[in-house]
N, CA, C and O atoms as a GROMACS GRO file, in nm:
protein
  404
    1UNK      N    1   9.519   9.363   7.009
    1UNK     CA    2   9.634   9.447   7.038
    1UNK      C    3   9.628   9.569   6.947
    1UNK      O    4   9.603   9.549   6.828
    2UNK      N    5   9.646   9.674   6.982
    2UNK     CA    6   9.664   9.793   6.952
    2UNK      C    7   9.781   9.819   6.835
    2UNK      O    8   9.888   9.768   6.866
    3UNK      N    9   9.780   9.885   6.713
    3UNK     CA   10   9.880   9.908   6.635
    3UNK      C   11  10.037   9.986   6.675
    3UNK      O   12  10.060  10.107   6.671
    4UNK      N   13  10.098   9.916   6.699
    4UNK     CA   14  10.202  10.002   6.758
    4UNK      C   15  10.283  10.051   6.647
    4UNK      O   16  10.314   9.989   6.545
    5UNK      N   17  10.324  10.218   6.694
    5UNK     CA   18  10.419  10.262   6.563
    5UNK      C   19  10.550  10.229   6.615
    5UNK      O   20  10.590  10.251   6.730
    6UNK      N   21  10.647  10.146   6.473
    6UNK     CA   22  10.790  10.091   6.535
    6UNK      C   23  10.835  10.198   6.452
    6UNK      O   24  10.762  10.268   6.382
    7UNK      N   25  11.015  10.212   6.465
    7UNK     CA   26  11.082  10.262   6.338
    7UNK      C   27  11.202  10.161   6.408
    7UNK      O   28  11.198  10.085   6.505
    8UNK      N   29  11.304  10.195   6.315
    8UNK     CA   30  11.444  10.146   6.310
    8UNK      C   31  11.520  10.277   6.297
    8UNK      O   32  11.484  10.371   6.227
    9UNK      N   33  11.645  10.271   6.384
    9UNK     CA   34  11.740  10.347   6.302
    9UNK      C   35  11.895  10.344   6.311
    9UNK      O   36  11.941  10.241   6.360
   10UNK      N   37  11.972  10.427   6.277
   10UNK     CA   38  12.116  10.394   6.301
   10UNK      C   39  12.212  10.528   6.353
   10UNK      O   40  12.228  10.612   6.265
   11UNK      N   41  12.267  10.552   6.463
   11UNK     CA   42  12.313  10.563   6.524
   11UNK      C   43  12.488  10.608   6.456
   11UNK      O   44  12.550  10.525   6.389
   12UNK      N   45  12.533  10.716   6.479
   12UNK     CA   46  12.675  10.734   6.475
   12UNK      C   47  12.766  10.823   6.544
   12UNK      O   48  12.801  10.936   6.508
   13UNK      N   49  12.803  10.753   6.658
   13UNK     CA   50  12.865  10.793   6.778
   13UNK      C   51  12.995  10.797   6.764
   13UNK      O   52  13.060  10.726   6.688
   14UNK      N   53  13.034  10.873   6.831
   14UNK     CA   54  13.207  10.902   6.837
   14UNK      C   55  13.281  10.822   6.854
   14UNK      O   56  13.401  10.829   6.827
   15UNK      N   57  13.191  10.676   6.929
   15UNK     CA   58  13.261  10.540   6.943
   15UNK      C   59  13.233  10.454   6.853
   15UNK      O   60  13.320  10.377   6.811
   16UNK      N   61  13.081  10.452   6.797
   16UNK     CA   62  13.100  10.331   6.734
   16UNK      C   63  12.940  10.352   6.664
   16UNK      O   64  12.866  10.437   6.713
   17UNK      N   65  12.881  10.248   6.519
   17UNK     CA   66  12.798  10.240   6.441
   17UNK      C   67  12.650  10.174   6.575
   17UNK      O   68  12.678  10.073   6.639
   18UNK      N   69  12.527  10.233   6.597
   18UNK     CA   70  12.445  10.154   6.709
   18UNK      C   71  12.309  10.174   6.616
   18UNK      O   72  12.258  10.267   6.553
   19UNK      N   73  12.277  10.032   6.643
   19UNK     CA   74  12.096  10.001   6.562
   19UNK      C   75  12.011  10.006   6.718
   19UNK      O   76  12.055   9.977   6.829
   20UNK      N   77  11.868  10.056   6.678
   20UNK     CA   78  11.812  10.090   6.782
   20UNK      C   79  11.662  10.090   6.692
   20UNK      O   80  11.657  10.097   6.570
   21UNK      N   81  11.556  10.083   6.775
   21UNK     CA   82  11.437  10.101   6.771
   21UNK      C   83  11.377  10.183   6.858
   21UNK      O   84  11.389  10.186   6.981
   22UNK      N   85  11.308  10.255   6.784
   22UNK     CA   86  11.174  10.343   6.839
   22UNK      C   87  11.067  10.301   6.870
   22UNK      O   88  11.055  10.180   6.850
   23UNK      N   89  10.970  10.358   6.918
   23UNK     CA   90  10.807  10.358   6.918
   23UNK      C   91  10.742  10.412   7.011
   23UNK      O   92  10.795  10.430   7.120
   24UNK      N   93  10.597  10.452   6.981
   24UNK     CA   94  10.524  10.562   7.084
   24UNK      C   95  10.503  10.470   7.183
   24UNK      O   96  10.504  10.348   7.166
   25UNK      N   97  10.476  10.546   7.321
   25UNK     CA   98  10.450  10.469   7.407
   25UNK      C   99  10.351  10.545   7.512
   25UNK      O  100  10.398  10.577   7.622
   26UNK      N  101  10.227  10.572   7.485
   26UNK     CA  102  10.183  10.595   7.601
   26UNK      C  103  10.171  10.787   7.518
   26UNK      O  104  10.100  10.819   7.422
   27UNK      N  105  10.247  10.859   7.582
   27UNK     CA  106  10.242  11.007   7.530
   27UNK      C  107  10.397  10.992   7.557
   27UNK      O  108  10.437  11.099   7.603
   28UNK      N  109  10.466  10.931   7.548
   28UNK     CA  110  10.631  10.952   7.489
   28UNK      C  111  10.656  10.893   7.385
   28UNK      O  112  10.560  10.863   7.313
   29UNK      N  113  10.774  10.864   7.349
   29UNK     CA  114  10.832  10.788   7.224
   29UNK      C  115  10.900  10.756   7.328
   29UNK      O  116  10.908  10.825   7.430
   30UNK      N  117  10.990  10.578   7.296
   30UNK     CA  118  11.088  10.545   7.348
   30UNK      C  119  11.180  10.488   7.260
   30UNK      O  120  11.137  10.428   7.162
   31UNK      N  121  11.301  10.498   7.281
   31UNK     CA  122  11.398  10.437   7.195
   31UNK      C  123  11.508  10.342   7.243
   31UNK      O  124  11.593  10.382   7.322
   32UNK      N  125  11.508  10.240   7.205
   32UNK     CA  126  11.596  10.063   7.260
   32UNK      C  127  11.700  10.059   7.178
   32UNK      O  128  11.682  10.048   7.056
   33UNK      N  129  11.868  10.070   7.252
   33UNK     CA  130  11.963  10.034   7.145
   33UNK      C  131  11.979   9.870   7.168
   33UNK      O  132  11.986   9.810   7.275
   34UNK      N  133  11.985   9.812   7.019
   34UNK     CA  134  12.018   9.700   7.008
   34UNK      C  135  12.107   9.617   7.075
   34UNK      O  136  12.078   9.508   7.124
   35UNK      N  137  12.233   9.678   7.078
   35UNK     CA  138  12.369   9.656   7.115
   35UNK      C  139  12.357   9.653   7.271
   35UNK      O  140  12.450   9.599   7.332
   36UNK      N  141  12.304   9.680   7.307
   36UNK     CA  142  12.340   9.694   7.487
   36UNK      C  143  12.198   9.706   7.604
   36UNK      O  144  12.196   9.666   7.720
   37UNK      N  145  12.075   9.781   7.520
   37UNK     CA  146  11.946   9.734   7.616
   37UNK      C  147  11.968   9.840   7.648
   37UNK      O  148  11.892   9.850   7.744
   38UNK      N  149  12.039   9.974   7.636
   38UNK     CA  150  11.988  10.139   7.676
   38UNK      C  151  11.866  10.167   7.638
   38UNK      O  152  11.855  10.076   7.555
   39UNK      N  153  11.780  10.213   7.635
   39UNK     CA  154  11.687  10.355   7.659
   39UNK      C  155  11.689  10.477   7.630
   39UNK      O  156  11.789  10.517   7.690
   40UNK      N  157  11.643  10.564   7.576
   40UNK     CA  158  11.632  10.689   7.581
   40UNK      C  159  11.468  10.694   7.534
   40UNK      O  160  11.417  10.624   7.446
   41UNK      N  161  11.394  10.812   7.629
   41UNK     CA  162  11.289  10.856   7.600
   41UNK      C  163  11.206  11.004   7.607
   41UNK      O  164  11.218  11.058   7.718
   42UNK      N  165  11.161  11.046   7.554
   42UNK     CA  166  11.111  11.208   7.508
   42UNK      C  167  10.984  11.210   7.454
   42UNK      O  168  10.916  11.108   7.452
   43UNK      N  169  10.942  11.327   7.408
   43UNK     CA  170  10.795  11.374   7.376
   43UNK      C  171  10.849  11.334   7.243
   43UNK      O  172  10.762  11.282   7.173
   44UNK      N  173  10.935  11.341   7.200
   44UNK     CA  174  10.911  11.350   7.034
   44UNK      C  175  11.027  11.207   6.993
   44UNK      O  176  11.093  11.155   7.083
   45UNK      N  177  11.033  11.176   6.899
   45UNK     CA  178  11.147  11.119   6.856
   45UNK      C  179  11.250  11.122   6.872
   45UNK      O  180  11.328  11.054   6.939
   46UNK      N  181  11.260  11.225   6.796
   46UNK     CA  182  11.404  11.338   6.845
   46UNK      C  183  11.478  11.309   6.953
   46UNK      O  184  11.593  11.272   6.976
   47UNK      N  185  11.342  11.348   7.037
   47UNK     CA  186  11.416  11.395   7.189
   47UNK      C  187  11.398  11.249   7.241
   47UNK      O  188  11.394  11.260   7.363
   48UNK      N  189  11.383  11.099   7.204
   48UNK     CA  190  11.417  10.996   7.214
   48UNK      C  191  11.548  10.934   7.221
   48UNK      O  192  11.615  10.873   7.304
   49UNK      N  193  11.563  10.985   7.063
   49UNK     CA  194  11.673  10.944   7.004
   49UNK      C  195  11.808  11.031   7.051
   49UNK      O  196  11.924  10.991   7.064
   50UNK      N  197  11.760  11.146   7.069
   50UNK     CA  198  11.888  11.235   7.121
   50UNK      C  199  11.940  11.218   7.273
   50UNK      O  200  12.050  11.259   7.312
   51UNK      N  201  11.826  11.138   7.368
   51UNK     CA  202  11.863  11.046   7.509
   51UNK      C  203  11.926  10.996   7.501
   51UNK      O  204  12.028  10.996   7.569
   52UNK      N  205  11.886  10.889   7.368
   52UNK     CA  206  11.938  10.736   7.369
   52UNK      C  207  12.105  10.758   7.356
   52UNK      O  208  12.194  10.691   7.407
   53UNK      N  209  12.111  10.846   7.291
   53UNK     CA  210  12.248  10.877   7.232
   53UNK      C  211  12.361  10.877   7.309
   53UNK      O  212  12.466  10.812   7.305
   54UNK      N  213  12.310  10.978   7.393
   54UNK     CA  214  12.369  11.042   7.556
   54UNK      C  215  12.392  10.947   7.643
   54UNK      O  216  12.477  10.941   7.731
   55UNK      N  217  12.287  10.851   7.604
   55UNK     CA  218  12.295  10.745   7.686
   55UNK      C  219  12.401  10.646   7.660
   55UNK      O  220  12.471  10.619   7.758
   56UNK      N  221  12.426  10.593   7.560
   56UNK     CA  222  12.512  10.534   7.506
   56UNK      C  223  12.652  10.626   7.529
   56UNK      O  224  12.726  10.549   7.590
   57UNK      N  225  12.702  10.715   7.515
   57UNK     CA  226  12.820  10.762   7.462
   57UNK      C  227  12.865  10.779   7.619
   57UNK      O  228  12.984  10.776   7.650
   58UNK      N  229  12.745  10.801   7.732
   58UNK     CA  230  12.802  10.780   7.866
   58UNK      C  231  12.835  10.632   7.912
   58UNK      O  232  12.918  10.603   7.998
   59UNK      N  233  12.737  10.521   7.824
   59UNK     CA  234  12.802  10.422   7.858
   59UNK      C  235  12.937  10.334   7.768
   59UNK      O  236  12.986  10.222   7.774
   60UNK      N  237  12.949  10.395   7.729
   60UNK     CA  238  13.113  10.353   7.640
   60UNK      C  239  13.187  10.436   7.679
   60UNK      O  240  13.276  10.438   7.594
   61UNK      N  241  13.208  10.504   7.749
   61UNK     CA  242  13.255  10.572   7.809
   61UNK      C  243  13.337  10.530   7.942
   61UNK      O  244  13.455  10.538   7.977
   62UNK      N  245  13.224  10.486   7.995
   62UNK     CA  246  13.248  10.436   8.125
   62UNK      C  247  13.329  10.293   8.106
   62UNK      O  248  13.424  10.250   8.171
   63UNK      N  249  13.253  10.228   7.989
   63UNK     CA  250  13.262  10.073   7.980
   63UNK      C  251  13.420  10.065   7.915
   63UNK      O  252  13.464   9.950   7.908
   64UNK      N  253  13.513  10.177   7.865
   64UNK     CA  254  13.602  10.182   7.832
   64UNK      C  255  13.772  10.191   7.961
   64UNK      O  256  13.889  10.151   7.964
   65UNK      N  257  13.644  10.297   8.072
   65UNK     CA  258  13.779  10.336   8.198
   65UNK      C  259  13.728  10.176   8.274
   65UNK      O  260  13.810  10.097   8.322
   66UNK      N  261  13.617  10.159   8.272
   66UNK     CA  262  13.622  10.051   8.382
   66UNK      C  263  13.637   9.909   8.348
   66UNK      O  264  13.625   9.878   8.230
   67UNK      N  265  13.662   9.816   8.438
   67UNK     CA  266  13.681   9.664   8.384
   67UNK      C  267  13.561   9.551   8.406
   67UNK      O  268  13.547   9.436   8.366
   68UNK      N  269  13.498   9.619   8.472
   68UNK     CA  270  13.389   9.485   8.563
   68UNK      C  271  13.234   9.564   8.495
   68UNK      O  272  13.126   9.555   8.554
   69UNK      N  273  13.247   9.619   8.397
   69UNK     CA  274  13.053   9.667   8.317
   69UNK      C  275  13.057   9.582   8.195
   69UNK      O  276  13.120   9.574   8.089
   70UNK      N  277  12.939   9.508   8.275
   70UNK     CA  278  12.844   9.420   8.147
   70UNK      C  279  12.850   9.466   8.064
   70UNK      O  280  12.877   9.585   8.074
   71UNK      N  281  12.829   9.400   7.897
   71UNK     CA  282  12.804   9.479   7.778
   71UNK      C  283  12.734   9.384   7.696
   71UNK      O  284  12.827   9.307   7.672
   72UNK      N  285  12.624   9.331   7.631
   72UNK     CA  286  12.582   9.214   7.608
   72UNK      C  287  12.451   9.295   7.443
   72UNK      O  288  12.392   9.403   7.446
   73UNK      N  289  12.449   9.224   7.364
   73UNK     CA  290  12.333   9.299   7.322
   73UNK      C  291  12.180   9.239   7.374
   73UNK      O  292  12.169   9.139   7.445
   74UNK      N  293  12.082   9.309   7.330
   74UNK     CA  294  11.959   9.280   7.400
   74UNK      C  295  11.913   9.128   7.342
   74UNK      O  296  11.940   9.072   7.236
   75UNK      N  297  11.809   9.075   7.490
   75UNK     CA  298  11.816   8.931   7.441
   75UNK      C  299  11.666   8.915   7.367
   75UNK      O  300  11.588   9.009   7.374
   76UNK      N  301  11.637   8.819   7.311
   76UNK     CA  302  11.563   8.783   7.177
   76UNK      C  303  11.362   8.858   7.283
   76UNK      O  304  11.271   8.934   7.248
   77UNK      N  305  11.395   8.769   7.422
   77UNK     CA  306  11.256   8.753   7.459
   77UNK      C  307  11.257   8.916   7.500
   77UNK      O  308  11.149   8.968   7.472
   78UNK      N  309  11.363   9.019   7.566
   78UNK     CA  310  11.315   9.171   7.603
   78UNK      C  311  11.300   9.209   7.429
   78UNK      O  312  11.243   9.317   7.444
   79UNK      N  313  11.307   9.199   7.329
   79UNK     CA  314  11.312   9.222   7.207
   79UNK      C  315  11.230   9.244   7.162
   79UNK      O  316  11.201   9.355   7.118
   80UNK      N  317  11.144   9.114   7.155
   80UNK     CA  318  11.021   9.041   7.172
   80UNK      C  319  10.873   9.166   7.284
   80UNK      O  320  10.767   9.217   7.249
   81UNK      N  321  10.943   9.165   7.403
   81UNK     CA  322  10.830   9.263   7.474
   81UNK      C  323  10.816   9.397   7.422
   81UNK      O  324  10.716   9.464   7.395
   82UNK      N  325  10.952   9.423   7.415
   82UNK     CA  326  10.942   9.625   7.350
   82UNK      C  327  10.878   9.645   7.238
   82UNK      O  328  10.838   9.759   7.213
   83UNK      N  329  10.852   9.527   7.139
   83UNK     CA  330  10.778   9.511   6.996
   83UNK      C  331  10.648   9.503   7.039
   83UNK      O  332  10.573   9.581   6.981
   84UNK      N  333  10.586   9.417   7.142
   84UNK     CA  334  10.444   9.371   7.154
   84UNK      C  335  10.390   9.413   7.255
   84UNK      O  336  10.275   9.380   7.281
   85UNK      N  337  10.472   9.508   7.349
   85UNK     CA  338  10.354   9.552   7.460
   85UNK      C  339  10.269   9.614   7.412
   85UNK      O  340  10.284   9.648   7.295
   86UNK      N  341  10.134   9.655   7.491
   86UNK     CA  342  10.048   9.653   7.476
   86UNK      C  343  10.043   9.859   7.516
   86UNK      O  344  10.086   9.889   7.628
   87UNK      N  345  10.005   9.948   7.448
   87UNK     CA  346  10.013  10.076   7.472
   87UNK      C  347   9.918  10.114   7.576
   87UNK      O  348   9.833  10.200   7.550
   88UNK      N  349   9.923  10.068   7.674
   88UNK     CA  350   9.789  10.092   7.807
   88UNK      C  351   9.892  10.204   7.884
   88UNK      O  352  10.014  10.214   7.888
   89UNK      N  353   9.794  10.272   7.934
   89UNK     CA  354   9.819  10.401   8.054
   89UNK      C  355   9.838  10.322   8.205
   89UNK      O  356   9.772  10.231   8.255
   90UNK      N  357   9.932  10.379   8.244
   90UNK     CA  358   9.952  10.316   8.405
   90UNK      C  359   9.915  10.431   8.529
   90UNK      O  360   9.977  10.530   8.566
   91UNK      N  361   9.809  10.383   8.567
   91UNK     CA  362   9.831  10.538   8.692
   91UNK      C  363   9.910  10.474   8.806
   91UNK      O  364   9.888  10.488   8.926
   92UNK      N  365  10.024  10.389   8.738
   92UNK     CA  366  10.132  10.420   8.911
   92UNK      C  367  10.245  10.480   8.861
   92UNK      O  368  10.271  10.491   8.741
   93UNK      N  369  10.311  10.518   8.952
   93UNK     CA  370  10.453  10.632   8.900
   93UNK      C  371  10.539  10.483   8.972
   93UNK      O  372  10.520  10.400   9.061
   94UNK      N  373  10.653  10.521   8.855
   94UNK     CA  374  10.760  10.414   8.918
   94UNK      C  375  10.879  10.527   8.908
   94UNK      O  376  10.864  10.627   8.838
   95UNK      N  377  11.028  10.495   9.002
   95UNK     CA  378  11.085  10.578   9.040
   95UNK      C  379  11.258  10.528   9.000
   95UNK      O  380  11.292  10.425   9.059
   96UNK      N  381  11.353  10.581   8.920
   96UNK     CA  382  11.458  10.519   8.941
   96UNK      C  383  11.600  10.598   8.960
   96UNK      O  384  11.637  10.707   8.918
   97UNK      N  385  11.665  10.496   9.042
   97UNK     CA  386  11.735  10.541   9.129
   97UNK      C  387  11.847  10.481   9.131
   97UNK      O  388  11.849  10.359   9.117
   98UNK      N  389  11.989  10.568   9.155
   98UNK     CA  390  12.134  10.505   9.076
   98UNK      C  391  12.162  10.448   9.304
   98UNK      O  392  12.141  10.501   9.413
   99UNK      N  393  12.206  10.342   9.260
   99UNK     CA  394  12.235  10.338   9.396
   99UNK      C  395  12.431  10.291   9.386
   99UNK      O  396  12.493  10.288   9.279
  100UNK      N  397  12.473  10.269   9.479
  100UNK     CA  398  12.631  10.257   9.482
  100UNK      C  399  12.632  10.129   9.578
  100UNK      O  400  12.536  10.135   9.654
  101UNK      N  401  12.685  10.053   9.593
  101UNK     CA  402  12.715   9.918   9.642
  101UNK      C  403  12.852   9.893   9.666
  101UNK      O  404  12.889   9.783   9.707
   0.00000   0.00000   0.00000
């Protein structure tokens, strides 16, 4: 397995204190908040961490007007994968998409 670069960091949002992890992935950085299993990802750290952020503050946001959004922190085994995948190149494009139900 390939050396993966991790970091840690901490988070201080208008709502609340959030621990999160970094690491390169491929030719991005990605960043995992602890607390809830968001995402944010960019060319640089930065622009990881400054997703992740956005990301979060839209979902407390939401998770505040509405009554029925999950909120759980991340579980041990996705924890577990974001630490140990393996940094391989994918040539398929995957696509995502907000749908309404």
């Amino acid at each position: 397995m390939k050396k993966v670069i991790q970091r840690i960091g901490i988070l201080l949002t208008s709502f609340c204190l959030i621990f999160f992890l970094f690491r390169k992935s491929a030719n991005y950085w990605v960043s995992l908040c602890l607390e809830n299993g968001l995402v944010g990802q960019g060319q640089t750290p930065e622009q990881a961490i400054d997703k992740l952020k956005k990301a979060i503050e839209s979902f407390l946001e939401a998770y505040q007007n509405e009554d029925n959004i999950y909120d759980s922190p991340i579980r041990i085994d996705e924890l577990h994968e974001f630490l140990t995948i393996e940094d391989t190149e994918s040539s398929q494009t995957y696509e995502l998409r907000k749908v309404y139900a």
